[in-house]
C-alpha positions as CSV (number, residue, x, y, z in Angstrom):
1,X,0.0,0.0,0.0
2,X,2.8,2.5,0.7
3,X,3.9,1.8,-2.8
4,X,0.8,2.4,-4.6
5,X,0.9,5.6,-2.4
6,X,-0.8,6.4,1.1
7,X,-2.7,9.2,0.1
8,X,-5.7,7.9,-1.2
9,X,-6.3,5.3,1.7
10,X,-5.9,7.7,4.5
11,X,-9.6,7.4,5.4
12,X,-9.3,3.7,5.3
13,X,-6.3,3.1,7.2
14,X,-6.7,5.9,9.7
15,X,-10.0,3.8,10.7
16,X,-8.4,0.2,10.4
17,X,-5.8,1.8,13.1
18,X,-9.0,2.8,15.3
19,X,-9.5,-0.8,15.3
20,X,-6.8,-3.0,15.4
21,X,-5.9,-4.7,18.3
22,X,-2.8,-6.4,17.4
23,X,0.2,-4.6,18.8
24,X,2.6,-5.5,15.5
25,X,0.0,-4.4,12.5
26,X,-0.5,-1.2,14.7
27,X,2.7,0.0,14.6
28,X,2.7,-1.4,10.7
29,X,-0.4,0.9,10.1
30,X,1.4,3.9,12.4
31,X,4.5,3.9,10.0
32,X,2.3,3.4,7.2
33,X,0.3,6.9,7.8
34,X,4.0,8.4,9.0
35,X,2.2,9.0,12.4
36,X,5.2,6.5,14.1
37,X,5.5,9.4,16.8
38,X,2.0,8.4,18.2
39,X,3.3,7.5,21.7
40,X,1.4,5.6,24.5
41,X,1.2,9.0,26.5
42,X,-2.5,9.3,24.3
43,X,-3.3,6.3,26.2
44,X,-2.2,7.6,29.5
45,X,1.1,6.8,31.1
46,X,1.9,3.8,33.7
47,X,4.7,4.0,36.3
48,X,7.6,3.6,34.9
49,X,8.2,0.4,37.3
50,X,4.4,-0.8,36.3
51,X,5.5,0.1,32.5
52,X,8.8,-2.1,32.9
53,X,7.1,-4.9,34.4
54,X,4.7,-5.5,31.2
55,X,7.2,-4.9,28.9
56,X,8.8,-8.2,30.2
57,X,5.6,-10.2,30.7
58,X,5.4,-13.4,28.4
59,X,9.4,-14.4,29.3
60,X,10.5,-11.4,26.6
61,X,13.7,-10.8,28.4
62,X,14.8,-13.8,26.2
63,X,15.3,-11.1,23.4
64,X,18.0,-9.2,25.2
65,X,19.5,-12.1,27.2
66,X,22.8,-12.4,25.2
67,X,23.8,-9.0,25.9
68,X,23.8,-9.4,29.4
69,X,26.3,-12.8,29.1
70,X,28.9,-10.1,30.3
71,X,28.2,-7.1,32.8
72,X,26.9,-3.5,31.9
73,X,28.4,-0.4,34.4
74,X,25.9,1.0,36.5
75,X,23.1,3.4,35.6
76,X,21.4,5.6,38.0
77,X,18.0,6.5,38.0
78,X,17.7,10.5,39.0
79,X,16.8,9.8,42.8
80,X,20.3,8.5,43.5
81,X,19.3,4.8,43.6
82,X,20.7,1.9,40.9
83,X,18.3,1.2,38.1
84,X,17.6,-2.9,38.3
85,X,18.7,-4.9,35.9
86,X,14.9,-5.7,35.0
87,X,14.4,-2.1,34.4
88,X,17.1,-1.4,31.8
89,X,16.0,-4.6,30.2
90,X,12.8,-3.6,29.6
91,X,13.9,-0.4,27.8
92,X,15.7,-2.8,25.2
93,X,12.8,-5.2,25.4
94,X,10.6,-1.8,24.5
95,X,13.2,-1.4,21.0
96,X,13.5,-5.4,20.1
97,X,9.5,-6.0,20.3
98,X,8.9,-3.8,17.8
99,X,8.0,-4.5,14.6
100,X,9.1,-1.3,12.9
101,X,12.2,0.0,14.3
102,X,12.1,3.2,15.1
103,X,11.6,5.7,18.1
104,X,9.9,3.7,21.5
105,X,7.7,5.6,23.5
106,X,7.9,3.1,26.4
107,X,11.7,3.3,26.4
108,X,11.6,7.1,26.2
109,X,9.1,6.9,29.2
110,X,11.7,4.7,31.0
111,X,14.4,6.7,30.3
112,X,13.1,10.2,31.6
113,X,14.1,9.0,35.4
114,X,17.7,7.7,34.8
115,X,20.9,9.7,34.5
116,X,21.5,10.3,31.1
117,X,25.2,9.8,30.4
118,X,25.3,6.4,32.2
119,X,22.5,5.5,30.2
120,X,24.2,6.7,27.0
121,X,27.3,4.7,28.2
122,X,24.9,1.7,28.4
123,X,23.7,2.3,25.1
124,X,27.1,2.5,23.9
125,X,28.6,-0.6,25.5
126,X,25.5,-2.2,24.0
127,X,26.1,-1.9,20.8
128,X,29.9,-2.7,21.1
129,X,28.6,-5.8,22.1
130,X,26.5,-6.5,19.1
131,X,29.3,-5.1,16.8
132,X,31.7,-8.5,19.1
133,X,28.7,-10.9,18.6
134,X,28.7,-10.4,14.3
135,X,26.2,-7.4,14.3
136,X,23.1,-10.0,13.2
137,X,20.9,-8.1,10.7
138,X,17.8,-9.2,13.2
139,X,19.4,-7.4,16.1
140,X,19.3,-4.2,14.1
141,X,17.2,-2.4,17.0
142,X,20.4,-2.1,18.8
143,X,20.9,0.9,16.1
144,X,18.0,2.8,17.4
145,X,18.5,2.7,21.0
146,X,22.4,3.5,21.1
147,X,21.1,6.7,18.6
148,X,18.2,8.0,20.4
149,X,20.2,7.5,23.7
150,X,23.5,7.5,22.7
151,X,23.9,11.3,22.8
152,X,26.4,13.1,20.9
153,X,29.0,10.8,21.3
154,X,27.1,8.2,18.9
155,X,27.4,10.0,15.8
156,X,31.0,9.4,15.2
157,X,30.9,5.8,16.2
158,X,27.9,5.1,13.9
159,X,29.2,7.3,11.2
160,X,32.7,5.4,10.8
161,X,30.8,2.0,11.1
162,X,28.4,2.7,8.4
163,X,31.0,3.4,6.4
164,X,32.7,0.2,7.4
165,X,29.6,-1.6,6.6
166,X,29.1,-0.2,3.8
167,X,33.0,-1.0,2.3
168,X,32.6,-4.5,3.2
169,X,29.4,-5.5,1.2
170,X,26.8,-4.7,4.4
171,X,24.8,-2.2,2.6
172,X,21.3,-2.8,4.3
173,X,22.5,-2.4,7.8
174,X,24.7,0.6,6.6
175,X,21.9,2.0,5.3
176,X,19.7,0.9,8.8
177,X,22.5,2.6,10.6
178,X,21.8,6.3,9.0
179,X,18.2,5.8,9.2
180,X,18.7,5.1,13.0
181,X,20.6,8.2,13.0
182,X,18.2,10.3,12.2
183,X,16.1,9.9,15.1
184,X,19.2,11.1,17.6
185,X,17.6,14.1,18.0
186,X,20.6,16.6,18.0
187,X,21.7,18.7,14.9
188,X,25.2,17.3,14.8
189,X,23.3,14.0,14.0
190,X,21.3,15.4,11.7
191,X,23.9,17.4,10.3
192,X,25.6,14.2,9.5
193,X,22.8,12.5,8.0
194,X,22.3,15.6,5.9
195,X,26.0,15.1,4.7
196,X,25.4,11.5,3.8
197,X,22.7,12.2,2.0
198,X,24.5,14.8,-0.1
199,X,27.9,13.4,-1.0
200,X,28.3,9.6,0.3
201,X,29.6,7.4,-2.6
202,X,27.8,3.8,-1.5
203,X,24.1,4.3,-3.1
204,X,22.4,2.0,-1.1
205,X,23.3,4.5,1.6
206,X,23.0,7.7,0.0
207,X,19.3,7.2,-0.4
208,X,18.4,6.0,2.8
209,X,19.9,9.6,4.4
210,X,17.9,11.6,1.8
211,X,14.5,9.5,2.9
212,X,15.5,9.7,6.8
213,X,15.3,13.5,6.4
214,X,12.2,13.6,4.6
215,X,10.8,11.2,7.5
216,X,11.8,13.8,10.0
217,X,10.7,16.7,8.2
218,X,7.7,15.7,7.7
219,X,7.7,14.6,11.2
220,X,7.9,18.3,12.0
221,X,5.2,19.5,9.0
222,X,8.1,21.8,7.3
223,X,10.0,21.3,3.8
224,X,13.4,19.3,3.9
225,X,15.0,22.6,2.8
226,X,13.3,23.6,6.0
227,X,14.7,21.7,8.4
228,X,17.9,21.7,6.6
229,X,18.0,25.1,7.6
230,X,17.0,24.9,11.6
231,X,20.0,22.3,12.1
232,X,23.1,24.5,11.2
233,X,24.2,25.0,14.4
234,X,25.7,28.4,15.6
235,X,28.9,26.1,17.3
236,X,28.3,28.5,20.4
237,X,29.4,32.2,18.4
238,X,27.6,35.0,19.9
239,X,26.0,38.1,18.0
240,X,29.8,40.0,17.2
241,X,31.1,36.2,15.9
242,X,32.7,35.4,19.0
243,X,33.0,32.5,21.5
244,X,35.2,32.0,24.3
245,X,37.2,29.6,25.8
246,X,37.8,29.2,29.7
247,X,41.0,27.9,31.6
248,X,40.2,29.6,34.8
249,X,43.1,31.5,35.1
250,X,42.9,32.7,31.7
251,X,40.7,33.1,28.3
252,X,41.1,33.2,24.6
253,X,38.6,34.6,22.1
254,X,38.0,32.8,18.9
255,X,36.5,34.6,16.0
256,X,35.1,33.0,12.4
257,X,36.6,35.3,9.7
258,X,34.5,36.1,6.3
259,X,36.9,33.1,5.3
260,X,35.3,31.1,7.4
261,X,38.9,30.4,9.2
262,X,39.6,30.7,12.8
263,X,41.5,33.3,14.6
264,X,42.7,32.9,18.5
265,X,43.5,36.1,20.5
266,X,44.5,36.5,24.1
267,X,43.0,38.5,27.2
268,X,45.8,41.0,25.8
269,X,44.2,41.0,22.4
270,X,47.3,39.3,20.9
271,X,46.7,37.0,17.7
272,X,47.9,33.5,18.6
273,X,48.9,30.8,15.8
274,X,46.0,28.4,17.6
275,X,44.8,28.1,21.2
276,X,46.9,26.9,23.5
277,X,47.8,23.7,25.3
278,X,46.8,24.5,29.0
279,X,49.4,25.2,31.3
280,X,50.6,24.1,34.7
281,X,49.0,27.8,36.3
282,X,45.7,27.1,34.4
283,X,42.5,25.0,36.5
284,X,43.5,21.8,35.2
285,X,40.1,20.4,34.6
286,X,38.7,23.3,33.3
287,X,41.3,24.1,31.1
288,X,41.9,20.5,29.9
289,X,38.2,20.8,29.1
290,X,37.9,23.8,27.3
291,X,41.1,22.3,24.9
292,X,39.2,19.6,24.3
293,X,36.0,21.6,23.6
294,X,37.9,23.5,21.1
295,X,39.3,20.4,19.3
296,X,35.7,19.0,18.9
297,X,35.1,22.7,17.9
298,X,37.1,22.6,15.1
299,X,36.0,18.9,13.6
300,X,32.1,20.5,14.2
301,X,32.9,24.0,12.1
302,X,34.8,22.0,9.3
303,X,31.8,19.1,8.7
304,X,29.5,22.2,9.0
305,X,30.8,24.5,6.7
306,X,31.6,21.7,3.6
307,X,27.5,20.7,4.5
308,X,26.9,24.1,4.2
309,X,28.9,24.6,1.0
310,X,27.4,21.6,-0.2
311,X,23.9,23.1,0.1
312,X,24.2,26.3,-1.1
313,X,25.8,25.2,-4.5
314,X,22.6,23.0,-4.5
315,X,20.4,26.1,-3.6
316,X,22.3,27.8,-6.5
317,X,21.6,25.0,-8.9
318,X,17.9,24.4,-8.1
319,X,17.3,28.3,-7.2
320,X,15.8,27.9,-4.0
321,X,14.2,30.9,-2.7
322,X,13.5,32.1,1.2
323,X,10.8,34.5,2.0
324,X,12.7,37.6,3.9
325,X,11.7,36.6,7.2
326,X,13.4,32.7,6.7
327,X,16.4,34.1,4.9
328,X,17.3,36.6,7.8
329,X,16.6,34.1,10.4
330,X,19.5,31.6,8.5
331,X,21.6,34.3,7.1
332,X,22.0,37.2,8.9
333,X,20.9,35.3,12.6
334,X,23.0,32.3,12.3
335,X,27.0,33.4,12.9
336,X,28.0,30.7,10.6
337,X,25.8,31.4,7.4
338,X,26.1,35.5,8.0
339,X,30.2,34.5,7.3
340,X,28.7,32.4,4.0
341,X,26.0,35.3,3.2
342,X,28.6,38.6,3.0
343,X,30.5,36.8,0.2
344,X,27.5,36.4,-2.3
345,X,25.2,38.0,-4.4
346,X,21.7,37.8,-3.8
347,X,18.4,38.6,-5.8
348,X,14.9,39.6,-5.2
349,X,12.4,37.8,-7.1
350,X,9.4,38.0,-8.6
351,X,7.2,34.8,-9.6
352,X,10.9,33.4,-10.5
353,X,12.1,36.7,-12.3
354,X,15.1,38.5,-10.8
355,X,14.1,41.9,-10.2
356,X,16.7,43.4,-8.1
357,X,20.3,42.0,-6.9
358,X,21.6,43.0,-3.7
359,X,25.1,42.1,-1.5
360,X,24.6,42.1,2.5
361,X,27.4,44.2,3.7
362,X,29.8,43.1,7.0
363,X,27.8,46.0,8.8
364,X,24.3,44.6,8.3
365,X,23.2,47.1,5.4
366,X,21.9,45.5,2.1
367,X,23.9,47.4,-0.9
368,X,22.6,47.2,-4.4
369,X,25.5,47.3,-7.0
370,X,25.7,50.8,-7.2
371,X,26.3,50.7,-3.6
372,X,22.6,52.2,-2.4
373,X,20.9,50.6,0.5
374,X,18.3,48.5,-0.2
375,X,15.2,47.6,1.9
376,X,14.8,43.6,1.6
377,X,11.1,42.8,0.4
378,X,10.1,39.6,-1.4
379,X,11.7,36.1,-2.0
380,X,15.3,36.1,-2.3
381,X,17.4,33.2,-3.4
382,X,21.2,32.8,-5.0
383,X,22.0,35.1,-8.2
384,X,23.0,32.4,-11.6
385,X,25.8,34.6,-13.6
386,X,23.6,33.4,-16.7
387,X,20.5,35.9,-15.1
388,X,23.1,39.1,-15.0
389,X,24.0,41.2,-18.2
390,X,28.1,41.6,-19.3
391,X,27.7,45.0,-17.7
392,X,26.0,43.8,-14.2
393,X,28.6,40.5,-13.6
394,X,31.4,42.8,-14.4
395,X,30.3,45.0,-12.2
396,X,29.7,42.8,-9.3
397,X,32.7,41.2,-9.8
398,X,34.6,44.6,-9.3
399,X,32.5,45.3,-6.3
400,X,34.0,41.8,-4.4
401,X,37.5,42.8,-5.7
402,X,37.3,46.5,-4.0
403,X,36.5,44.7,-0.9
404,X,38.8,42.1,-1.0
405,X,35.9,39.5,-0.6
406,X,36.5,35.8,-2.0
407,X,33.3,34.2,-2.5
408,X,32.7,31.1,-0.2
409,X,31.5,28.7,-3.5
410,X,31.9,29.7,-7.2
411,X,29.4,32.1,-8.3
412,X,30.0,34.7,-10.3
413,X,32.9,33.1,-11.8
414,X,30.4,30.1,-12.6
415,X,31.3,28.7,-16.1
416,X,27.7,29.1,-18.1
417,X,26.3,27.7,-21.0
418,X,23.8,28.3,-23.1
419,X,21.6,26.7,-25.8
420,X,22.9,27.9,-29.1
421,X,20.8,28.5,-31.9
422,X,21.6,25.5,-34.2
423,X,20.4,23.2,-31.0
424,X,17.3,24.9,-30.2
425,X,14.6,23.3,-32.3
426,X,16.1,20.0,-31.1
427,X,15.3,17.5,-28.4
428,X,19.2,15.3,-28.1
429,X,21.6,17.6,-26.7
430,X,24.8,16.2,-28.8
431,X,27.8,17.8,-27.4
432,X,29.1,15.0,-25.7
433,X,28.4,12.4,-28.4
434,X,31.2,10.3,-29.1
435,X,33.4,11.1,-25.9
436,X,35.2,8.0,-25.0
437,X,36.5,7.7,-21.7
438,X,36.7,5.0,-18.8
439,X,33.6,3.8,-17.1
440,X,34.2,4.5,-13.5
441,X,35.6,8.0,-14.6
442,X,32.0,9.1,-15.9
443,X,30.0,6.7,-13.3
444,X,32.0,8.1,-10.4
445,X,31.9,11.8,-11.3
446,X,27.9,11.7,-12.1
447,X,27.0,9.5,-8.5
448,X,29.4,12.0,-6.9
449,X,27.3,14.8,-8.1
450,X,23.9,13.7,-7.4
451,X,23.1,11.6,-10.6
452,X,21.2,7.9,-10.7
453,X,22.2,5.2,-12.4
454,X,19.3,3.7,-14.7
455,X,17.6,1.2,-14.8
456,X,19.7,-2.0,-14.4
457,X,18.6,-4.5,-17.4
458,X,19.7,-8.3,-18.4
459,X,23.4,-9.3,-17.6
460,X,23.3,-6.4,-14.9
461,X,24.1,-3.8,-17.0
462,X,22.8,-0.1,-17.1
463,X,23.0,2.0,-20.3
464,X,22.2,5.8,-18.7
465,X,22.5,8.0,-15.8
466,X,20.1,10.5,-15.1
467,X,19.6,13.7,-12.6
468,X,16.5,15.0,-11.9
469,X,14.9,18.0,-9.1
470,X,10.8,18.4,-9.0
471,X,9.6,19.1,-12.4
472,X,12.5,18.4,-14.3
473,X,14.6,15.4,-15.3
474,X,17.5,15.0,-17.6
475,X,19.0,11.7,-19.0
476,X,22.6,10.8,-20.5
477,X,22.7,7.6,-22.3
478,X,25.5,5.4,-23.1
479,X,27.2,2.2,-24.1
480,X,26.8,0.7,-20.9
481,X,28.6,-1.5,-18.9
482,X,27.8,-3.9,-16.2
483,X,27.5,-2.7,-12.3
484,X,30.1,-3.3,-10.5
485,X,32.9,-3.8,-14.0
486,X,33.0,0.2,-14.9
487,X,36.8,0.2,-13.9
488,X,37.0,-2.2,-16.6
489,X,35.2,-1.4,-19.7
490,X,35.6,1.6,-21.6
491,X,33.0,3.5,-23.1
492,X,31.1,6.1,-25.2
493,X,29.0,9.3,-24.1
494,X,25.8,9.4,-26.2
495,X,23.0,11.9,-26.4
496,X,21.6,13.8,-23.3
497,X,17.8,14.6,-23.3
498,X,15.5,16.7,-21.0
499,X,11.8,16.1,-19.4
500,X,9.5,18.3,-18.2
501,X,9.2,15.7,-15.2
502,X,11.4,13.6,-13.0
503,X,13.1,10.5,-14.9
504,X,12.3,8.2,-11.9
505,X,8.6,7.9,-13.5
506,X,9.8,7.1,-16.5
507,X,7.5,4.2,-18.2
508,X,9.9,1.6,-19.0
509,X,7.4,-0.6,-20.5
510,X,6.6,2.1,-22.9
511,X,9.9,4.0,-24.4
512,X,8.1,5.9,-27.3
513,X,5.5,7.4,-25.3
514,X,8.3,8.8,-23.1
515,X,10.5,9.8,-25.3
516,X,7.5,12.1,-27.4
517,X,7.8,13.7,-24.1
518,X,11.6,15.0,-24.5
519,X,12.1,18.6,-24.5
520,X,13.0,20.9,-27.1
521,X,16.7,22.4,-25.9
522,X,15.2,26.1,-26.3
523,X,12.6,25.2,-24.0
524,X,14.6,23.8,-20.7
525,X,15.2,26.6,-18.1
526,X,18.3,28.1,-18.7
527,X,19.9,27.5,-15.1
528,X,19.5,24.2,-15.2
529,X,20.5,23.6,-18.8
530,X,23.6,25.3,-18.0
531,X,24.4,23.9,-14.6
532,X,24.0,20.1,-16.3
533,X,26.2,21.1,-18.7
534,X,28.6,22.1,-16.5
535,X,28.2,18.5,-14.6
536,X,28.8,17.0,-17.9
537,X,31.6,18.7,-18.7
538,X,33.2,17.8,-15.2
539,X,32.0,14.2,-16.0
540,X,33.6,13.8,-19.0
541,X,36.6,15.8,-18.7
542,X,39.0,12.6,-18.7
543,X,37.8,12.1,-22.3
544,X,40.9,12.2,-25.0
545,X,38.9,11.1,-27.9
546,X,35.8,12.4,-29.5
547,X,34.2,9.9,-31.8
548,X,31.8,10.5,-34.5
549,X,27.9,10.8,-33.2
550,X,25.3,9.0,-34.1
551,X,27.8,7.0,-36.3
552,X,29.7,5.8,-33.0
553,X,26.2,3.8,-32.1
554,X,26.8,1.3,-34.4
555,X,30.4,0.2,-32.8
């Protein structure tokens, strides 16, 4: 039913939910509807020691008796006293009875009254236990209860074990592991999904991120765009781009440069090369703290800004747009992005048109590029150089040179391309016909930039890549090679079409039909015509040889 699309059963499964009594096709039904989050608080909470007791009824402390072959430390519950041993197995009971893994309301009812970072050490020592024991695919609820109460501290454990996984030909459970991760709760977590999702190589795993954020945005009943934006953290910068950094007898200041690089300076106000190891007159354990902090500091600013970088070439690309009260809330509010926002050139649009271009100025002013003030009105997204006249790019650029201002991602000095006028009337783009070149050159290069493979046919072998964003789809097509053998196999570039829809719905049983659909070349939207291009010629930039097109089909 999901497949065929939960829409138009709502009414029917909303009222089977009413109903049903069984426990498993409940939760089924819940995750079906994407109402998982309906917690057992609706149906009034036990005690927690009631709670724990029925969790367990029926002998289920079977499910979680290997882990306790060797000891767990102690956890606390808040009132001083030790959490029993039948209480912390009933919240793993509460993730391995369920039948969609997920979030656990009974565990998160348990867990309110014990001390958190013992529990997360539980968690933790948990799942290094299942990692020891083989990590059985059927035990892949330990994923969601060292996430949700793993803290912090989980996300680089499970980050470098999906990886792992996903290196040594465990792609599900890789891909299991970043859905778990999702459901963490903290921005670095999602941060890190959000990165995954953008530019991890495995593609059993790359999807999985992209559909984990979707889950929790629509969780939250906001865009994923939208809750990509309420995650960048501020990494603890106040209002003038500061933050500081305690040793008790002493402080540093660390400020984020329009660079986005970090400079240290001293009570004195003395620039120092980096902060400094603490010192036999600092508080030792505040000191050795605060290094620390600023270590994990620096790992947390350099994931954030290549996410960031990341998304804002994508906003380029797509030309996603903010209403002014969401664009100042991320870009002029948020330390980090107000660094990203000073070194590019924005635009005011209309129903899609550019109307007015604008640069937000180091003392919060918004300059046009005559260098008048402007008062921000409308939707504003990420100037294409293919929207700006000779004049106006020239003119910008000289702007950013006068300040000494080097843009965060290439803008301005974008390549673009246009549709010329022999192409326009037709629906194969042919540029790249012929180009031979090695088949994990292209394959790598396209995956790495967001592109599918296509559908895989007899023999396991493939014969496009496509790209596609919500009413547009663009296809390459190929000589193909088999999954798994492009390192081996040469091959040859063939035509590149466009669709006014995304290539994912393509009717495979019916080519014809879908290929009457193609678009004529004059009328693709320019950005994106341009910005494929420029992917392709990235993609295909190992080529040394150019063969004749169409006539290299027939080889």
């Amino acid at each position: 039913i999901k497949r065929w699309g939960v829409a138009q059963y709502q009414e029917e499964l909303a009222q089977a939910l009413e109903k049903e009594k069984s426990k498993k096709l409940k939760e089924l039904l819940q995750e079906c509807l994407g109402i998982e989050a309906i917690t057992a608080q609706a149906e009034g909470e036990k005690l927690p020691k009631d709670l724990a007791t029925e969790l367990l009824k029926g002998g289920k402390s079977r499910k979680v008796a290997w882990a306790y072959e060797t000891p767990f430390s102690q956890v606390h519950k808040l009132d001083g006293s030790v959490a029993e041993e039948k209480y912390l197995q009933a919240l793993l009971v509460a993730y391995a009875d369920k039948t969609v893994p997920g979030i656990s309301a009974e565990a998160a009812q348990l867990a309110k009254g014990l001390h958190q970072e013992e529990l997360a050490q539980f968690v933790s020592e948990l799942f290094s236990k299942w990692l020891e024991s083989g990590a059985e695919a059927k035990k892949k609820w330990v994923l969601y209860a060292f996430s949700v109460h793993g803290g912090d501290g989980a996300v680089p454990v499970l980050t470098k074990q999906l990886q792992d996984w996903a290196q040594h030909s465990r792609g599900a459970l890789a891909a299991e592991a970043v859905r778990a991760m999702a459901f963490n709760g903290g921005s670095q977590a999602l941060l890190q999904v959000d990165q995954i999702a953008r530019k991890f190589k495995f593609r059993q795993v790359k999807p999985a991120a992209a559909a984990a954020l979707e889950a929790a945005a629509t969780a939250l009943g906001i865009s994923r765009e939208q809750l990509e934006d309420r995650i960048v953290p501020n990494l603890g910068f106040d209002e003038s781009l500061k933050r500081t950094f305690d040793y008790g007898t002493r402080s540093f200041q660390v400020y984020l440069t329009p660079t986005l690089e970090l400079e240290v300076f001293d009570e004195g106000g003395k620039r120092l090369k980096n902060l400094p190891a603490p010192g036999k007159r600092d508080e030792e354990e505040k000191a050795a703290a605060a290094y620390q902090e600023f270590k994990q500091f620096k790992k947390q600013l350099k994931t954030v800004t290549a996410n960031q970088k990341l998304r804002l070439e994508q906003a380029l690309f797509t030309e996603r747009l903010w209403n002014t009260e969401q664009w100042e809330e991320l870009f002029v509010k948020n330390p980090v992005m107000h660094q990203f926002a000073i070194g590019l050139i924005w635009g005011i649009y209309e129903e899609g048109v550019l109307k007015e271009t604008f640069r937000y100025m180091e003392d919060g002013s918004f300059n046009t590029r005559e260098e008048e003030e402007l008062e921000l009105n409308g939707w504003i997204g990420l100037v294409h150089p293919i929207e700006l006249s000779v004049e106006e790019l020239a003119g910008w650029k000289e702007q950013l040179a006068d300040y000494e201002i080097t843009q965060p991602i290439e803008q301005l000095d974008r390549p673009v391309y246009r549709v010329t006028e022999e192409e326009k009337k037709e629906k194969e783009l042919t540029r790249f016909g012929g180009k031979l070149l090695n088949g994990l050159s292209l394959s790598g290069k396209l995956l790495g930039m967001g592109w599918y493979r296509g559908v895989i046919e007899d023999a396991g072998c493939f014969y496009s890549f496509y790209h596609e964003q919500e009413k547009l789809g663009v296809e390459v097509e190929f000589s193909g090679c088999g999954v798994g053998y492009e390192s081996e196999e040469e091959i040859i570039v063939y035509g590149v079409s466009f669709y006014p829809e995304k290539i994912s719905k393509k009717p495979y049983g019916n080519v014809k039909q879908w290929e009457s659909t193609r678009l004529p070349l004059e009328e693709v939207d320019p950005r994106y015509f341009s910005e494929i291009v420029l992917q392709l010629h990235k993609a295909t930039a190992s080529s040394q040889e150019q063969l004749a097109y169409p006539e290299c089909k027939e080889h």
